[in-house]
N, C-alpha and C positions, 0 to 999 in steps of 0.2 A: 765382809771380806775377812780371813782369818787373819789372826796376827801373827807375823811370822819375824824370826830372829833370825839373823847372821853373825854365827861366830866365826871370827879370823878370816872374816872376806874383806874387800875390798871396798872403798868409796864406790867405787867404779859402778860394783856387781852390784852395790842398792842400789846407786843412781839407776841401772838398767833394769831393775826389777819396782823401783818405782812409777816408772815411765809408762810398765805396764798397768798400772794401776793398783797394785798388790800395797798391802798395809807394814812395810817394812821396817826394823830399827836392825842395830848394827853395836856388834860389842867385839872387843877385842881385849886377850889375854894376855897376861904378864909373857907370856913365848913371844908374843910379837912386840909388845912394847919395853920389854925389859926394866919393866915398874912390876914393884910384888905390892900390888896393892889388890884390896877384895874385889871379885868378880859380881858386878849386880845383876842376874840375870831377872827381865820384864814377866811378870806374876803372869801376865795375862797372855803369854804366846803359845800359840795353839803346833806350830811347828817349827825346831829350832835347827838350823843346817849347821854344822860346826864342820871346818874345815882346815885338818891336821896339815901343817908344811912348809915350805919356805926358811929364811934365813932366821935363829932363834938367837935371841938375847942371853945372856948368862943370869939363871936364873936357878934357885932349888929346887930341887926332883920335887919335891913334896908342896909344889906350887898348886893354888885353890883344890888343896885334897879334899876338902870338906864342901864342895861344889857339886858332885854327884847326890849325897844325898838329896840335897834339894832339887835336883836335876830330875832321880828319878821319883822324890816320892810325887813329881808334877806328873811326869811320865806314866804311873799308875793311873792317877787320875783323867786320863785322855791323853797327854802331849806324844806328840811322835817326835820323834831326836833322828834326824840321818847325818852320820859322818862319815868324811872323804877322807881318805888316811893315807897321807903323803909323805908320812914319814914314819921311822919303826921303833921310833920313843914311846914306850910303854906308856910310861909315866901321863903323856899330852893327852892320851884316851883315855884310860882310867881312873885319871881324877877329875874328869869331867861329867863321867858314863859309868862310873863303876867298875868296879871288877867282872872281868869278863874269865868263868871259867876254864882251866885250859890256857890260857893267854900268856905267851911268855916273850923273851924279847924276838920280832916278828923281824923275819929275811924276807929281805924281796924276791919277787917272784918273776919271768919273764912276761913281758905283759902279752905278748903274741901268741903264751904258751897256756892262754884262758879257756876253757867252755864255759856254757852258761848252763845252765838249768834250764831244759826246754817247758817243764810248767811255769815258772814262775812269773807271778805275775810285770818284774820288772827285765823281762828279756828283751820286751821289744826297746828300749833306748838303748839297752848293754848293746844288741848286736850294731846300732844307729851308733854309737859312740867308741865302738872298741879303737875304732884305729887311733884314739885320743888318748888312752888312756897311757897315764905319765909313769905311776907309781900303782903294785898291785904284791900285799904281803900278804903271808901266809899267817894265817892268822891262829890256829890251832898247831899244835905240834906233829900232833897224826892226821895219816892220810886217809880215805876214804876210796871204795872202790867204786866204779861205772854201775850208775843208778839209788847210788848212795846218795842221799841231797838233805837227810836229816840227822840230827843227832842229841840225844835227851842228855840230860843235865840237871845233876842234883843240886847245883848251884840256880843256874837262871833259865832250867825249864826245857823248852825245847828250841834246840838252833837250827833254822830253814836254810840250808847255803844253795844260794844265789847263783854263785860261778866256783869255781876250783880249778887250780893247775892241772893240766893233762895228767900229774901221776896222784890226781886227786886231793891235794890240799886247799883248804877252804879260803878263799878269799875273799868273798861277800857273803853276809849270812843277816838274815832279819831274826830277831829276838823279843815276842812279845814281853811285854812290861804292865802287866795292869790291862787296864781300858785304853793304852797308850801303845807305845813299840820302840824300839832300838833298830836300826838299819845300818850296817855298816857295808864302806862300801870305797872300793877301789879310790884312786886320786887319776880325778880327768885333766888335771891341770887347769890351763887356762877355761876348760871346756866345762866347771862343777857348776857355774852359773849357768848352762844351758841344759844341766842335769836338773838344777833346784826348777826353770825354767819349765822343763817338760812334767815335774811331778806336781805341779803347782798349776801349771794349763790345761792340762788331762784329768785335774782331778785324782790322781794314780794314788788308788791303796798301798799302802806300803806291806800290806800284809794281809793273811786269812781272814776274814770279817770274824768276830766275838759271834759264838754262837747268839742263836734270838732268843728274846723270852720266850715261854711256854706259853702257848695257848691258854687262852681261860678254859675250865671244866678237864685239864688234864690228866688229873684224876680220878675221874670217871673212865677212864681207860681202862679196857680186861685187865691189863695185868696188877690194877691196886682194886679188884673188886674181891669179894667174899661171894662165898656159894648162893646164897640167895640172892645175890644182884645178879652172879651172870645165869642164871635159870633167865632171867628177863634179859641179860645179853643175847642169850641165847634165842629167844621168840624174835626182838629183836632183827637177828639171823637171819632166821626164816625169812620176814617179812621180806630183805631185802633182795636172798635169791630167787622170790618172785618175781622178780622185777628183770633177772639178771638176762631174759631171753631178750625181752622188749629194748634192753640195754646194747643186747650184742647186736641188733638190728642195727640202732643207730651206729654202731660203733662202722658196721657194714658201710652205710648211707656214706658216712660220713669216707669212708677209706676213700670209697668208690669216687666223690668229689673229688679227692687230692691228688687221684691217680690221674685222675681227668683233664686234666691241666694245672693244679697247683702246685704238684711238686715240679713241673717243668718250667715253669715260673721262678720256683724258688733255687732253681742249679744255677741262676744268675747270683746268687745269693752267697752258693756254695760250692758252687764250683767250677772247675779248671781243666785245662787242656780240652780234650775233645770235647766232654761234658757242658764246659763253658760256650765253645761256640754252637755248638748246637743247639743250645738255649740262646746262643742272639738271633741267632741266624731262623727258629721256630718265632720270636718274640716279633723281629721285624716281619713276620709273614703275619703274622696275630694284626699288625698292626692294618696291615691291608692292603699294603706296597704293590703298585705295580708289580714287579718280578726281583725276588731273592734270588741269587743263584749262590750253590755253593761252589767255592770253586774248586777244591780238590774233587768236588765230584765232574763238573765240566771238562778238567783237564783229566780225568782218570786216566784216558786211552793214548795221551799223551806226555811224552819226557819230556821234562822241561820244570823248571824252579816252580812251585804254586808258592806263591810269596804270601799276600793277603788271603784272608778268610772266604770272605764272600761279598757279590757286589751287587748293589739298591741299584735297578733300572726301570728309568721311565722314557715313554710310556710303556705300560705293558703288553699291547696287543703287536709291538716289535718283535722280531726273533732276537734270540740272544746277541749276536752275531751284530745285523744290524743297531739294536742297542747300545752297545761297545761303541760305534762306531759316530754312531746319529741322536744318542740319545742322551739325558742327563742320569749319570753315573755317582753312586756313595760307596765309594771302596771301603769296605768292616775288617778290623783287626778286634779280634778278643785277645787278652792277656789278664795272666791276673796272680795273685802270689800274696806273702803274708806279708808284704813290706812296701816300703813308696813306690813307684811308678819312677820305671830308671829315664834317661834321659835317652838311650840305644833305643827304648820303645818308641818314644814317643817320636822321634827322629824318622822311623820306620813310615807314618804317616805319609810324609814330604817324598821321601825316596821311593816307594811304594806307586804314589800318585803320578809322580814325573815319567816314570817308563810306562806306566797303563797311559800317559797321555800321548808320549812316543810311538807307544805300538799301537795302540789304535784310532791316532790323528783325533784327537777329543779333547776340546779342553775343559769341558763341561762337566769337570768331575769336581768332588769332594772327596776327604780321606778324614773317620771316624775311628778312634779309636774307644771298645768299651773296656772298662777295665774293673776284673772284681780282685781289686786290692785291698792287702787288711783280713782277708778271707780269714781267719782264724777267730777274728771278736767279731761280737755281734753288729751285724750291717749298721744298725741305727749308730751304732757310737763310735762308726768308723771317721777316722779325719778326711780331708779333701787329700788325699793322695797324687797329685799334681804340683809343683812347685811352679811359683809366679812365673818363672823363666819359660819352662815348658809351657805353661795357656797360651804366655805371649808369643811365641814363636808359631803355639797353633794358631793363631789369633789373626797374624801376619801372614800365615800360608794359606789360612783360610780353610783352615782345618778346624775340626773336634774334639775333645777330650769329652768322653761320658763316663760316669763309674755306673756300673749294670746295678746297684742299687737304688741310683738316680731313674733308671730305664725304669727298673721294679716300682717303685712308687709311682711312675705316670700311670702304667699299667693298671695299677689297683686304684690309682683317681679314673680309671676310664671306666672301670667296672661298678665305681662307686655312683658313673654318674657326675663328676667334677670335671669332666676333661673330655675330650673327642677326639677319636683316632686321628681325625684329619689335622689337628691344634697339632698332636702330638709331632707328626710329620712335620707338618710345617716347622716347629720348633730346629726340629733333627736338620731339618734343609737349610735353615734361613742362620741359626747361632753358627759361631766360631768359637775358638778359644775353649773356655770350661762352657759345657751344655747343661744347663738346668733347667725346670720344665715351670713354668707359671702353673704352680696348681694348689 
């Protein structure tokens, strides 16, 4: 577990980041204690959160000025530094972090009057957390215009901003250091431990990964050969657009697979609105359901709300009609988006089901929702997009939550041979709450 430091937090916020099991210690500065006594920081922490703000003791501007250095020549060496900066006393950052180019005494900023940076890697807590955020300065003097998010620096390199005020002034910016990094970054208030929290339980890069070593034999490369190596570069050559017919063959073979059904597979993966459902609604027919119906195609010829997606009837050799009616019903909602799964969604299940039970005297239904949430990172490292609240309410209604990732993995245990359409089913019929698949 790495070691991680707290500056100017709270008893509190280690007590709750110990609990999670995380290797925590806890320092505080002469701002908080109003003792000018030397700052010790632990040799051995791999990530330090120092947190600007709060009521400050009478103390000299030039308190542990000589604290950066040691700060960053660790920083170099690996350590990542993020601070939350809740106040616009030059002095509490830079003598901690160093001077930061550009930096003068910092105005706050409206906090409602933020974007974020749509690459960067820490958008997704910024937008998870904006409504919290207490304290947000401008950190650089000048402004930058729309799609501006970098800025070079003969001082400390290159600055990545994070978010900026709508008329473009930077207020989070990441600052590589070495083999380490600098992260500055708005004040959440009471919310910075639920920030330290999420980049700490996600694993969360604070920054562009250090390019990689080079390959061994890198310089055997054309471009560091002499004339008589590339004459055999060259044969070389040849040799391999021999090959290159028999190459486009497979490349052929191979499309031809994906086209076949894998890429229809994978729009559970990737994709949304109509795209999405018609990959649940092809996947549950894959699986070998009785009768999928879709229902904006059923009701096509008729006006009238088509609320849910499509609806799992058994048995199959029923007409649709009777089905509805006499049969056991799985009402399908797709949804899907680059963030949690709202509670309006999942709420849709219950309300959904009750009137398909009203209209057509049935009580024999179930209400499923799949959901490809997170859609932007890749499925494997997506989180459980469901909150405990929501399973349990499915749980009680006797409803389902599935993420079409979950669905995708059965799928490819059935083809593997690990699983059986019919297991699959049954799972789908018989779980409540969150559905995940024994495989």
């Amino acid at each position: 577990m790495a070691k991680i430091l707290l500056l100017d937090f709270t008893q509190a916020d280690k007590d709750r980041l110990v609990s999670e099991k995380y290797d925590v210690e806890l320092r505080q500065t002469g701002w908080m204690t109003g003792l000018d006594n030397p700052l010790d920081l632990p040799y051995d922490s791999e990530i330090v959160f120092y947190q600007i703000g709060g009521e400050t003791a009478a103390v000299r501007p030039d308190l542990h000025a000589g604290v950066h250095e040691t700060l960053m020549e660790r920083a170099r060496a690996g350590t990542r530094v993020v601070c939350f900066i809740g106040d616009g006393e030059v002095s509490r950052l830079t003598n901690i972090v160093g001077p930061v180019d550009g930096l003068q005494t910092m105005e706050s900023a409206r906090a409602d009057a933020i974007v974020f940076n749509p690459r960067a890697i820490f958008h997704v807590p910024f937008e998870r957390f904006k409504p919290d955020i207490a304290k947000a300065f401008r950190l650089l003097p000048e402004t930058f215009g729309d799609g501006v998010w970098e800025k070079e620096s003969s001082v400390n390199g290159k600055f990545e901003f994070l978010a900026k005020t709508t008329d473009g002034a930077p207020v989070a910016m990441f600052i590589r250091k070495g083999q380490g990094s600098l992260l500055l970054l708005p004040s959440f208030g009471p919310k910075n431990v639920d920030i330290v929290d999420h980049i700490l339980k996600d694993k969360l890069p604070l920054g562009p990964e250090i390019l990689a070593e080079a390959p061994e034999g890198w310089l055997e490369d054309d471009d560091y050969a002499f004339p008589e190596l590339k004459v055999l570069m060259a044969k070389r050559d040849d040799e391999k657009r021999k090959f290159a017919e028999v190459l486009a063959d497979y490349d052929r073979q191979i499309k031809d697979l994906k086209t076949g059904g894998q890429e229809e597979f994978h729009r559970l993966l990737n994709g949304d609105g109509a795209a999405l459902k018609k990959a649940v609604i092809n996947t549950f027919r894959y699986l070998g359901w009785g009768r999928v119906v879709d229902v904006d195609q059923y009701w096509k010829n008729t006006i009238r709300n088509k609320e849910e997606d499509a609806w799992v009837i058994d048995p199959a050799d029923m007409p649709v009609e009777a089905g509805l009616r006499k049969g056991e019903l799985v009402i399908l909602l797709a949804r899907g988006g680059k963030n949690w799964a709202t509670d309006d969604e999942c709420a849709l299940l219950q309300k959904y089901k009750g009137r398909r039970m009203q209209e057509f005297d049935n009580t024999r239904m179930k209400a499923v929702l799949v959901g490809n949430y997170f859609s932007a990172a890749e499925a494997k490292s997506r989180p459980n997009p469901f909150s405990a609240a929501q399973i349990e309410e499915a749980q009680k209604d006797g409803n389902g939550l599935l993420t079409s990732y979950e669905l995708f993995r059965a799928i490819k245990a059935e083809k593997e041979n690990r699983i059986s359409k019919d297991a699959i089913r049954d799972q789908i019929k018989l779980k409540t709450g969150l559905i995940t698949f024994d495989i």
